[in-house]
C-alpha positions in Angstrom: 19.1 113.5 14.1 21.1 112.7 17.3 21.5 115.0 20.3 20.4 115.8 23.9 17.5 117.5 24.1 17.4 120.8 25.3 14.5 124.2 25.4 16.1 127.1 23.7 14.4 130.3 25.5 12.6 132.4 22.9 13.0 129.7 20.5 11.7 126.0 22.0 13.0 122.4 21.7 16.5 121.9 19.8 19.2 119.1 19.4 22.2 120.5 21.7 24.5 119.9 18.8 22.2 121.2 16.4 21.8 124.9 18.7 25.6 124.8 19.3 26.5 125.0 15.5 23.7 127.1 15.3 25.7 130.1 17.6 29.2 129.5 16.0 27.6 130.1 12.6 25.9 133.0 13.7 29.0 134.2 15.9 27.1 134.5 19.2 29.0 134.1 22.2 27.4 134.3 25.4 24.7 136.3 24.1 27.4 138.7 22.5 26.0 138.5 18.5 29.7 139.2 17.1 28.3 139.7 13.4 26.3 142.6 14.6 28.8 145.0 16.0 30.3 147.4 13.9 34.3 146.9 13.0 35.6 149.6 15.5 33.8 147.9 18.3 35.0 144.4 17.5 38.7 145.8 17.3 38.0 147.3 20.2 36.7 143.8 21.9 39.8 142.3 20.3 41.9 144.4 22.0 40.1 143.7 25.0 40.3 140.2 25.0 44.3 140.3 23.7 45.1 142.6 26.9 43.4 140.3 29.8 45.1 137.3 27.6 48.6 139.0 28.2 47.3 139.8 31.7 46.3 136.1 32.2 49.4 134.7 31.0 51.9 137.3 32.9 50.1 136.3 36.3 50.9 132.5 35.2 54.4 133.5 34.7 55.1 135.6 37.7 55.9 138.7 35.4 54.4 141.6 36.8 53.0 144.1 33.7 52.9 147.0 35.9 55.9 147.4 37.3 57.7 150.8 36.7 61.1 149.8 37.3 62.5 151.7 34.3 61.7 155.2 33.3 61.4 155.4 29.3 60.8 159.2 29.7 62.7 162.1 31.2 
């Protein structure tokens, strides 16, 4: 096995390669164990993630999401 060395908290010693595939098979992101939440939570996160990605990519554009130039109502 190759791989810099690194001390996994809770766990020890690992291969940094080894613990990396070790989180993307188990789905954990920063701590966040994605397998664990139940599906109306992860939609939710999804739909989380999706807005500040539209967000993200608006403020890179110049577009400005919350602008109330047109009424749609009334």
């Amino acid at each position: 096995m190759s791989g810099e060395p690194l001390t996994v908290p809770g766990t020890g010693p690992a291969h940094r390669s080894c613990y990396e595939k070790n989180l993307i098979e188990q789905r954990i992101f920063r701590q966040l164990n994605l397998r664990g939440l139940p599906d109306v939570e992860l939609r939710e996160l999804a739909d989380m993630v999706q807005m500040e990605l539209n967000v993200r990519n608006a403020e890179q554009s110049g577009i400005d999401l919350w602008q109330q130039d047109d009424v749609l109502f009334g």
